[in-house]
C-alpha positions as CSV (number, residue, x, y, z in Angstrom):
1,X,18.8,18.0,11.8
2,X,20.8,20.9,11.0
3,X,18.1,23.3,9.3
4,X,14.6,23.3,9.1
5,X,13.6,20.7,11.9
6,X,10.3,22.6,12.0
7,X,9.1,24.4,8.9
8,X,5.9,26.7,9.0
9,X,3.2,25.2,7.4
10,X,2.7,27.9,4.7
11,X,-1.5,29.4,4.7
12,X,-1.7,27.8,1.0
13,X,-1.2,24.0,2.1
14,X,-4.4,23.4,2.6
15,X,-6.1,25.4,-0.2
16,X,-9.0,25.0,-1.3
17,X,-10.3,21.7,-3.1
18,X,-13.2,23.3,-5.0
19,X,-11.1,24.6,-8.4
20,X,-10.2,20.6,-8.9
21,X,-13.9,19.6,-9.2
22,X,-14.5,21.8,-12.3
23,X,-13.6,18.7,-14.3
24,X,-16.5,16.8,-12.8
25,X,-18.9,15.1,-15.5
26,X,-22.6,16.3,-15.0
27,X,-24.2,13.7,-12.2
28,X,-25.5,10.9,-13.2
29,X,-28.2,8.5,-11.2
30,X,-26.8,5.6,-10.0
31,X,-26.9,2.6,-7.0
32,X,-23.3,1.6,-7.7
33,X,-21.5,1.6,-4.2
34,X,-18.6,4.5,-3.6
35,X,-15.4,2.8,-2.6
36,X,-13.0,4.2,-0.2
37,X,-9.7,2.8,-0.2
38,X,-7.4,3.0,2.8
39,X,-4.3,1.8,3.1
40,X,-1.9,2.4,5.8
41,X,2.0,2.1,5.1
42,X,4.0,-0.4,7.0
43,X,1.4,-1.1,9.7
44,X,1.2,-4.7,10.9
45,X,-1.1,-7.7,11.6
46,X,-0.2,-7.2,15.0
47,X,-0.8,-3.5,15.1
48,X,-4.5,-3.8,15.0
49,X,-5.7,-4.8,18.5
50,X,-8.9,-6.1,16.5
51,X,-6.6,-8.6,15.2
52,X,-4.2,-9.0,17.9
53,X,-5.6,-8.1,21.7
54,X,-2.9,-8.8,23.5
55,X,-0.9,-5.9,21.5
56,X,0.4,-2.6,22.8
57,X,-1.6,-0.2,20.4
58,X,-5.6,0.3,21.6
59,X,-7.2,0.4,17.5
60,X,-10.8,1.6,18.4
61,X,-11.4,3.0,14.9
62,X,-10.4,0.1,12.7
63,X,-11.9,-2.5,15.3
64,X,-15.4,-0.7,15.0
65,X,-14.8,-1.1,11.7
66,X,-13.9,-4.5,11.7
67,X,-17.3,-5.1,13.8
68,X,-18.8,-3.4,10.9
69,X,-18.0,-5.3,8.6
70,X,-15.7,-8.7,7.5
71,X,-12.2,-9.2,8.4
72,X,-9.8,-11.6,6.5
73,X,-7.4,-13.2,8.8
74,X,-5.5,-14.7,5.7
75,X,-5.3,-11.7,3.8
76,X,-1.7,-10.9,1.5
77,X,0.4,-7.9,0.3
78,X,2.0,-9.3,-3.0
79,X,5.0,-7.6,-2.1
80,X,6.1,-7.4,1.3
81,X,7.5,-3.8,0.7
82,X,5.6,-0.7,-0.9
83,X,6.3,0.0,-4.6
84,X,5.7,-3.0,-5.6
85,X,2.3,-3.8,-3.8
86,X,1.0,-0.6,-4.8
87,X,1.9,-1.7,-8.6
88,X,-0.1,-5.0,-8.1
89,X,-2.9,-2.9,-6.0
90,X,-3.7,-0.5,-9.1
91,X,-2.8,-3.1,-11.8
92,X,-4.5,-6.4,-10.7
93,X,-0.7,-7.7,-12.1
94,X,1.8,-9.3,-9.8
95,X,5.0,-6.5,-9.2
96,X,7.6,-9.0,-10.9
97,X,5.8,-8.7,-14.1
98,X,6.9,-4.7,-14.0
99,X,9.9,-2.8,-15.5
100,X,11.0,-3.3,-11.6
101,X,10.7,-6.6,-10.7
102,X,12.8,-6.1,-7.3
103,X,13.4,-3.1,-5.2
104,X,11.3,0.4,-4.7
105,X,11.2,3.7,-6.5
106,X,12.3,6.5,-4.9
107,X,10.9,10.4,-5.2
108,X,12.7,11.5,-8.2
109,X,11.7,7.7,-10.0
110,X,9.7,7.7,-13.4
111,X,6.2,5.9,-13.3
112,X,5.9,2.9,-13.4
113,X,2.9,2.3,-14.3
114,X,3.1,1.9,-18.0
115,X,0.9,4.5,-19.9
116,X,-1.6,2.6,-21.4
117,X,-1.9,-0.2,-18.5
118,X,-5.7,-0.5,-17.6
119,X,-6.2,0.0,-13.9
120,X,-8.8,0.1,-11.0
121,X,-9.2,3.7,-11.8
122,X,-9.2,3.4,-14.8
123,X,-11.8,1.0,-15.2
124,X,-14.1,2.9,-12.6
125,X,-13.8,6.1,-14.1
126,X,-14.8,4.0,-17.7
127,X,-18.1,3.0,-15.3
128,X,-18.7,7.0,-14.5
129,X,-16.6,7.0,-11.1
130,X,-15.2,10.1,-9.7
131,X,-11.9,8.7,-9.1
132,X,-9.4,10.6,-6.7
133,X,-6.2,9.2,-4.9
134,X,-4.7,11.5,-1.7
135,X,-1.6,10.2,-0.1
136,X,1.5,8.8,-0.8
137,X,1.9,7.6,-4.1
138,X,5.2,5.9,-4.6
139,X,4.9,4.8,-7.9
140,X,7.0,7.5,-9.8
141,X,6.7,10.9,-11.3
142,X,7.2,11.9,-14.9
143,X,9.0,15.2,-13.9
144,X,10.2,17.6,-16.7
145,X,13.8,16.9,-17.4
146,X,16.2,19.8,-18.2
147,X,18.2,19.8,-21.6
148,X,20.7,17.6,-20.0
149,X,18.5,14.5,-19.8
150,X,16.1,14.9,-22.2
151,X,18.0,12.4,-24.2
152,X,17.3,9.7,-21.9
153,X,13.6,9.7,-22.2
154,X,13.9,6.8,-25.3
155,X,15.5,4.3,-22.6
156,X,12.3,2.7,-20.8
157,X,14.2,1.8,-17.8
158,X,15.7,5.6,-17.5
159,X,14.1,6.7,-13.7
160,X,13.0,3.6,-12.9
161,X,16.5,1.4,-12.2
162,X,18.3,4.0,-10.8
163,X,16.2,8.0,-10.0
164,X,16.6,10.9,-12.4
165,X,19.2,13.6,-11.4
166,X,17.7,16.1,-9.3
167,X,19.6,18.7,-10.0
168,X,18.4,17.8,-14.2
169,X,14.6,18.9,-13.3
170,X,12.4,21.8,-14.5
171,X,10.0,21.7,-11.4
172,X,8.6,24.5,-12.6
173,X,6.9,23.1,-15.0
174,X,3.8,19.9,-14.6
175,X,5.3,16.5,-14.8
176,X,4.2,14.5,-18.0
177,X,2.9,11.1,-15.7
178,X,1.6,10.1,-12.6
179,X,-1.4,9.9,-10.8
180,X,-3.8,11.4,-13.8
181,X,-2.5,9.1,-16.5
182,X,-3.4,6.2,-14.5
183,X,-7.0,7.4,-14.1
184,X,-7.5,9.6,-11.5
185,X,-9.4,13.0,-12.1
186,X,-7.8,14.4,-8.7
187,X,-4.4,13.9,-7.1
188,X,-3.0,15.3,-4.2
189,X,0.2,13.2,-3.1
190,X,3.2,13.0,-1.8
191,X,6.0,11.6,-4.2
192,X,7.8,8.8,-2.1
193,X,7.6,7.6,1.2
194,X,8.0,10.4,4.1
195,X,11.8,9.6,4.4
196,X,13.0,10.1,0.9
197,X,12.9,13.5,-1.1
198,X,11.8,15.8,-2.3
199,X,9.5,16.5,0.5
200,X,6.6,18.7,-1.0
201,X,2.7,17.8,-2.0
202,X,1.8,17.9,-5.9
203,X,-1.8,18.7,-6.7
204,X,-2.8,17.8,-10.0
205,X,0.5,17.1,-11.2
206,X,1.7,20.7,-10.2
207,X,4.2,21.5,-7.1
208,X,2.0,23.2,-4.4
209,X,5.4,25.0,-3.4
210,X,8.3,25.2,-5.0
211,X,11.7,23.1,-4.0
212,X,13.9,26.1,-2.9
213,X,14.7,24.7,0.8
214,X,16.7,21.8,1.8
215,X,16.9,19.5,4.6
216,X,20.1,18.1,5.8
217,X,18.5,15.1,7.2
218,X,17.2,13.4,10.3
219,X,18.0,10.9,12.5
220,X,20.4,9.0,10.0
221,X,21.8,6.5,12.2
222,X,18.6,5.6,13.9
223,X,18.9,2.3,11.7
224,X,15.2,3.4,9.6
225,X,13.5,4.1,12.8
226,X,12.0,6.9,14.8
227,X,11.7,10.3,13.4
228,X,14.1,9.7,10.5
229,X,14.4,10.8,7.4
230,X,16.7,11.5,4.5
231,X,18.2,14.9,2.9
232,X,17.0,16.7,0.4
233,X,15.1,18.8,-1.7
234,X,12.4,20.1,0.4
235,X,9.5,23.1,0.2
236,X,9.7,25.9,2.9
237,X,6.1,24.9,3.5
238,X,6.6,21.1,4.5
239,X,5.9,20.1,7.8
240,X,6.9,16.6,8.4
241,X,4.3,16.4,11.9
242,X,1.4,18.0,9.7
243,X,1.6,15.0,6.7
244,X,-0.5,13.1,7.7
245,X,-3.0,15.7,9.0
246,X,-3.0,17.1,5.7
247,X,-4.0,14.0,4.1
248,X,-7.1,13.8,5.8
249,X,-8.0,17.3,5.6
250,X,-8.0,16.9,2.0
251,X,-9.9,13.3,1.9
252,X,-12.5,15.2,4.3
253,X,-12.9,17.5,1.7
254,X,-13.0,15.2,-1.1
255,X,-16.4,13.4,0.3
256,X,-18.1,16.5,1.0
257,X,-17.7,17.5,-2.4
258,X,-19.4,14.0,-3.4
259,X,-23.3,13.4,-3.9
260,X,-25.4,10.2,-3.6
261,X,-25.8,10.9,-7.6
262,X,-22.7,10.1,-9.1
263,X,-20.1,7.3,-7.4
264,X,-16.8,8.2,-6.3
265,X,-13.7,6.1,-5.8
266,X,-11.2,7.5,-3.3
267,X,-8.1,5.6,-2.9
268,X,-5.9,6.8,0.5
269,X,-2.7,5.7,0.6
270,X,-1.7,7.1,3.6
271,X,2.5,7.4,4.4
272,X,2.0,6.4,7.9
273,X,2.6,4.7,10.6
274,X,6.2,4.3,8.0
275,X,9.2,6.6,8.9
276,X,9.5,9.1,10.2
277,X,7.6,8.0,13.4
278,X,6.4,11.4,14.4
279,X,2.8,11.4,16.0
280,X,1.8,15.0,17.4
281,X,2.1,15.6,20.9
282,X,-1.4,14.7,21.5
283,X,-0.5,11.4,20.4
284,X,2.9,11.1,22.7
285,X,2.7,8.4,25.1
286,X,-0.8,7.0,24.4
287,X,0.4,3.6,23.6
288,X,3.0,1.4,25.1
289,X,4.8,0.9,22.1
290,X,6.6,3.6,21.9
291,X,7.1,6.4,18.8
292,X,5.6,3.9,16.7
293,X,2.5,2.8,19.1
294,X,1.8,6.6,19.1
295,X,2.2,6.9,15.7
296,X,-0.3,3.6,14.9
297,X,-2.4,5.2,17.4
298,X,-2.7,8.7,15.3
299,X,-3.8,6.7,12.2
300,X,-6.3,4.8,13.8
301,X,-7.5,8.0,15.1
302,X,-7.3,9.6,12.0
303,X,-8.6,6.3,10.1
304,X,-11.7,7.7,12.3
305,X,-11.8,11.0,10.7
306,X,-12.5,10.1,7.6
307,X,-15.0,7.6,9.0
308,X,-17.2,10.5,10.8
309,X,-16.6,12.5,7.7
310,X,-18.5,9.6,5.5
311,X,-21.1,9.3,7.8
312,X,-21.7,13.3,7.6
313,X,-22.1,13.4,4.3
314,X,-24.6,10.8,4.2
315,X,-22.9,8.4,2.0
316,X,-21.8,5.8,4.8
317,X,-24.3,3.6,3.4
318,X,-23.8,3.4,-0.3
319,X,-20.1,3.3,0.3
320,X,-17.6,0.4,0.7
321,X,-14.8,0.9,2.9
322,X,-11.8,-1.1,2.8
323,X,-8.4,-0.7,5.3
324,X,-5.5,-2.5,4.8
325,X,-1.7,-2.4,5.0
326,X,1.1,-2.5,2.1
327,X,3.0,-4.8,3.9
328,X,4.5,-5.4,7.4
329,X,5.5,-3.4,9.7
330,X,9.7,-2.6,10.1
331,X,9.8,-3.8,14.0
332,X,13.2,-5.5,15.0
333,X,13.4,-8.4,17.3
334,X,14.9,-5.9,20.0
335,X,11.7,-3.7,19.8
336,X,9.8,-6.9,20.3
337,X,11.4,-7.4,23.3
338,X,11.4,-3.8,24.7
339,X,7.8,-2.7,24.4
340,X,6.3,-6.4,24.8
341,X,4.5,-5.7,21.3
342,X,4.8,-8.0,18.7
343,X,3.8,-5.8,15.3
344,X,3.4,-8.7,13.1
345,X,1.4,-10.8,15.4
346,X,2.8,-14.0,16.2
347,X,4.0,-14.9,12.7
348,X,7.6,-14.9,11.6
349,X,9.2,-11.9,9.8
350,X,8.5,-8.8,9.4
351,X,8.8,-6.0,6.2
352,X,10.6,-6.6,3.3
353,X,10.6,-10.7,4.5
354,X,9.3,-13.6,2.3
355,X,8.0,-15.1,5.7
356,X,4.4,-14.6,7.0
357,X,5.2,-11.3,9.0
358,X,6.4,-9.7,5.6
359,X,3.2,-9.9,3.7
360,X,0.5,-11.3,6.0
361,X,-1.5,-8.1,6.2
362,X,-5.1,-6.5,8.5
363,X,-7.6,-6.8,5.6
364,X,-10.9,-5.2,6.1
365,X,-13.9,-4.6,4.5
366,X,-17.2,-2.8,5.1
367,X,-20.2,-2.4,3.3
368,X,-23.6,-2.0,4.6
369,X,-26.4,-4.0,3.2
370,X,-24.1,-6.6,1.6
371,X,-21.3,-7.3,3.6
372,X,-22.6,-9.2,6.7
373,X,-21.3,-7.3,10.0
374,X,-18.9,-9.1,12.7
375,X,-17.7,-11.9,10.3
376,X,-14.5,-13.3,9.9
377,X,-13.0,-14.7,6.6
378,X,-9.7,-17.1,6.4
379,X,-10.2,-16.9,2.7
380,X,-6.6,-17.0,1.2
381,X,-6.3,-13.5,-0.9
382,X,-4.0,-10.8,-2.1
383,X,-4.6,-6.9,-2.6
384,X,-4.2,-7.3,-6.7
385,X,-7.2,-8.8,-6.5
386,X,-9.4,-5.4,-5.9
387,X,-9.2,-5.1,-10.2
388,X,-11.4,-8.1,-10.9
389,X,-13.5,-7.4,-7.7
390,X,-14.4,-3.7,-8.8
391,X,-14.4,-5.4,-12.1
392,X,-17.3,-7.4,-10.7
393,X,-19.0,-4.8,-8.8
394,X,-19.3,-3.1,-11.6
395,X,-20.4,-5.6,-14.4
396,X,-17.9,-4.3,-16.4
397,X,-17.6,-6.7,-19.0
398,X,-14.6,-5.1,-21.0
399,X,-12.1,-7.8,-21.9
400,X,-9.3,-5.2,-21.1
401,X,-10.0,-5.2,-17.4
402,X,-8.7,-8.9,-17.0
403,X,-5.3,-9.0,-16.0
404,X,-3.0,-11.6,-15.1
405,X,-3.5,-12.0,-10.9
406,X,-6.6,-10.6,-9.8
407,X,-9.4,-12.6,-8.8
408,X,-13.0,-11.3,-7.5
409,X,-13.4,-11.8,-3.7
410,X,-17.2,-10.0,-4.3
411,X,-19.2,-13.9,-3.7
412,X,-16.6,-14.1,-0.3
413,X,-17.7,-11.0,0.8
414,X,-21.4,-12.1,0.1
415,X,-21.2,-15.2,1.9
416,X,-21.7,-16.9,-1.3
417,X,-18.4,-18.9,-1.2
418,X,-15.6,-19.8,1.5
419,X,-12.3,-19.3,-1.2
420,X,-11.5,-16.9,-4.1
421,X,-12.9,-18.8,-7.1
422,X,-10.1,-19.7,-10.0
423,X,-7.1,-18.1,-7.9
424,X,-4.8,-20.9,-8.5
425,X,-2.3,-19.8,-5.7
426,X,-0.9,-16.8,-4.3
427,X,2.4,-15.6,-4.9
428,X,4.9,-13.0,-2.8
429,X,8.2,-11.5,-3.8
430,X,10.2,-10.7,-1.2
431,X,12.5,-7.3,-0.7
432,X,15.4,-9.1,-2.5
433,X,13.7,-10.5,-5.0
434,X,12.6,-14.1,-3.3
435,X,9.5,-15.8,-4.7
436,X,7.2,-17.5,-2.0
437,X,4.1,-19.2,-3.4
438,X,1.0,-20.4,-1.4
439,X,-1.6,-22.8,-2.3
440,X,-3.7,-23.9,0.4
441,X,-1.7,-24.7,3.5
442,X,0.9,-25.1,1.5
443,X,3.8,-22.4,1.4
444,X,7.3,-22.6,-0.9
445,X,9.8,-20.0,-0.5
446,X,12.4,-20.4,-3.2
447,X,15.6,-19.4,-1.1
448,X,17.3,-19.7,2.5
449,X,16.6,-16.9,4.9
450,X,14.2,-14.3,5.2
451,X,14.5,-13.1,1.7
452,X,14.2,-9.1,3.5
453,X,15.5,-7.3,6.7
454,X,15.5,-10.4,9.1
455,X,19.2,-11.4,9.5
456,X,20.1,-14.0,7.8
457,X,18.3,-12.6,4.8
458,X,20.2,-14.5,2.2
459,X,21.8,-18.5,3.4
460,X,23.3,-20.1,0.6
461,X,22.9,-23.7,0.6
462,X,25.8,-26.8,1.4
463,X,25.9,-30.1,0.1
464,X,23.3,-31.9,2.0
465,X,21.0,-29.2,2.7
466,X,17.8,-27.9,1.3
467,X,17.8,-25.6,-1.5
468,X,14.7,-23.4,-0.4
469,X,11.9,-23.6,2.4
470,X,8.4,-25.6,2.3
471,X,6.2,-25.2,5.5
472,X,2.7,-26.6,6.4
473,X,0.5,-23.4,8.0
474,X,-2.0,-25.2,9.1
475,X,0.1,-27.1,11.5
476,X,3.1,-24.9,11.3
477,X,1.7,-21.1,10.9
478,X,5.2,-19.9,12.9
479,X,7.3,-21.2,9.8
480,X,9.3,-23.1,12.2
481,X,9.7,-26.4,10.6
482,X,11.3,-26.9,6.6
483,X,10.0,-30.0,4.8
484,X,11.8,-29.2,1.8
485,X,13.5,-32.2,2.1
486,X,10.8,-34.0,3.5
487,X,8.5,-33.6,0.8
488,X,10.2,-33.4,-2.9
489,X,6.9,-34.1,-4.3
490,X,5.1,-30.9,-3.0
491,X,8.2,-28.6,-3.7
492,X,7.7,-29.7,-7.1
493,X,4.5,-29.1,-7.3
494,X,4.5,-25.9,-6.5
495,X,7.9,-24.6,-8.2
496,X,6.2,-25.9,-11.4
497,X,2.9,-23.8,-10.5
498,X,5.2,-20.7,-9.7
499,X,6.8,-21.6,-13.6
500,X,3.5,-21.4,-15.0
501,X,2.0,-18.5,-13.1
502,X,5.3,-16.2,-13.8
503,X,5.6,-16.9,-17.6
504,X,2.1,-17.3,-18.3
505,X,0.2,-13.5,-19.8
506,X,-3.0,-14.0,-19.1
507,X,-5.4,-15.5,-15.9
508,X,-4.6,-19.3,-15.5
């Protein structure tokens, strides 16, 4: 990089949380359960030693709390890269059914989420939550436009197809959406994902420092890996090393400022162990996975931060924690081979793929008292299913909070049932827009290829050959052998399931 490689991290980054909690309701007494919500941002099945020991990246954090608590080993991102599974995390709806049914946002995108779309935090801050979110967001601002694009604002697909002009921005002034109008009280995020401008915090829908530097770049034929990133609009402030420090600082902060009188719900969407790889030299070396081992190794660590800052605060045991990933991680076959360490685990794929290694995902969940510790789950689920499970935490027994895909795990997690009751299947979309639907051990992928990064991502189909992919995971969890042809009776009976899941508008 040509200019700023390593900004100072201006004093006011990590100001002080306490003029944010003004808003705060007056405390109410209550034995619902706090739920912390971390996810981590490209990390793999693989990537967690807990679920993969003979990995190149120790995980003693998210192993303890695995030990702690119940670990799904069939557990599903519904898209297998990150808008889109954090649409279906907040929504409970599959990503497809969005104004972007293929593809990502970027840092200059509008929100997606549509302004009066019930969500999680919604519906917890309806049941007296404190409802915060601290990380990346990636799911589109509503920034200010200057004269020049104010026109645009009737077209609902203006800053979501294609980004807004950054140049054709009023930064000075508090974006319209985000965060706050999708139910959180407190917001302190990053825009996109740590590659992709503009490369500054927002705290409450304000800037924390204004976009008067620039970045030419980093790393930009790396291939997406290492410490890259993208030009840019950038603050003078922003430290790419101190991101994801920053993050938990503020979380920290956040459960101090919580009591045992009034739940909280914090969601943590951290933007790492994604691009740029760039652990802190503490972190250099401590794997043997290279930048990225290092880096995995710096969120498990600080995955433990947050943990010691729960237990502090006494609210370890009124709290639910869950960890999980957005999707798989981005780890070429030629990595695989160099550092021994297979980030997806032994399945096929990896990010943006409609195979296993795409969207199979580490899926944790902990809470004492309920959730019976060291147990293992291979209950089939998928992360938009947290909406009907809070839903059913809760009691909450407004008909709004019912949308289309999400299903309670709460009896799974009780021991009261093996399988998600009523889910009728699960269903992925790939980076190019594949559909893959499971039902039992049954998986259809409606294309040839991996449907992502994998090379050949897209095969189109001779005479004689099958039109898509059917595989068996209970015999064939590698995705090794296609039955399309084998057996025409399953394929249809899942592409007519997939038909009446995708055009249906309510639960089936």
């Amino acid at each position: 990089m040509k200019r700023l490689f390593f900004p100072i991290i201006a004093t006011g980054i990590l100001m002080t949380t306490g003029a944010f909690f003004a808003f705060r309701e007056p405390a109410q007494s209550t034995t619902r359960p706090n739920i912390l919500y971390i996810l981590a941002d490209d990390m793999g099945y693989g990537d967690v030693s807990a679920y993969y020991p003979q990995g190149q990246i120790p995980t003693p954090n998210i192993d303890r709390l695995a030990a702690q608590g119940m670990r799904f080993t069939d557990a599903h991102s519904p898209s297998s890269v990150c808008t889109p599974t954090r649409y279906a995390l907040l929504t409970g709806r599959y990503p497809w059914r969005s104004r972007l049914p293929v593809g990502v946002l970027r840092g200059y995108s509008r929100t997606l989420i549509e302004p009066d779309r019930p969500t999680v935090a919604k519906l917890l801050k309806a049941q007296g939550y404190t409802t915060g979110v601290i990380g990346k967001w990636h799911l589109g601002i509503d920034w200010v436009p200057t004269a020049e694009q104010t026109a645009k604002l009737a077209d609902p697909e203006f800053g979501i197809k294609t980004e807004m002009n950054p140049e054709q921005i009023d930064y000075a002034q508090r974006p319209a959406g985000g965060p706050q109008t999708a139910g959180f009280d407190y917001s302190f995020i990053l825009p996109a994902s740590l590659d992709m401008p503009p490369y500054a915090y927002l705290e409450n829908h304000r800037l924390t420092d204004q976009l008067t530097a620039y970045t030419d770049g980093n790393k930009l034929q790396s291939g997406y890996t290492g410490p890259f990133w993208r030009e840019g609009k950038m603050a003078p402030s922003f430290n790419f090393f101190e991101v994801l420090p920053t993050f938990i600082t503020k979380a920290k902060a956040f459960l101090k400022q919580q009591s045992a009188q009034k739940p909280f719900f914090l969601y943590l969407p951290l933007a790492a162990p994604h691009t740029p790889w760039m652990p802190k030299p503490g972190y250099a070396g401590k794997s043997k996975a290279g930048e990225y081992g290092d880096f995995v190794q710096q969120v498990d660590a600080s995955i433990g931060e947050v943990l010691k800052a729960l237990d502090e605060t006494g609210l370890s045991k009124n709290t639910i924690v869950i960890f999980a990933s957005d999707n798989g991680p981005y780890w070429r076959e030629n990595f695989v081979k160099q550092f021994n360490h297979r980030a997806a685990g032994n399945f096929r794929g990896m990010k943006g793929d409609a195979f296993e290694g795409g969207h199979r995902i580490p899926f944790i969940v902990r809470w004492p008292g309920t959730v019976k510790a060291g147990t293992v789950s291979d209950a089939t689920t998928t992360l938009a299913n947290l909406m009907a499970t809070c839903k059913d935490i809760t009691r909450n027994a407004d008909a709004a909070f019912v949308p289309e895909d999400s299903y309670s795990i709460l009896p799974v997690l009780t021991g009261k049932a093996k399988a998600v009751a009523g889910q009728p299947a699960v269903v992925h979309s790939s980076s190019i827009g594949y559909f893959a639907i499971r039902q039992g051990n049954w998986k259809l992928i409606q294309g040839l290829g991996s449907g992502g990064f994998t090379e050949p991502r897209d095969i189109k189909p001779t005479a004689g050959e099958p039109a898509g992919q059917l595989y068996d995971l209970a015999s064939d969890p590698l995705e090794t052998t296609n039955l399309y042809q084998q057996r025409p009776e399953k394929v249809k009976e899942l592409a007519d399931l997939l038909t009446r899941i995708r055009e249906t508008k309510q639960r089936l």
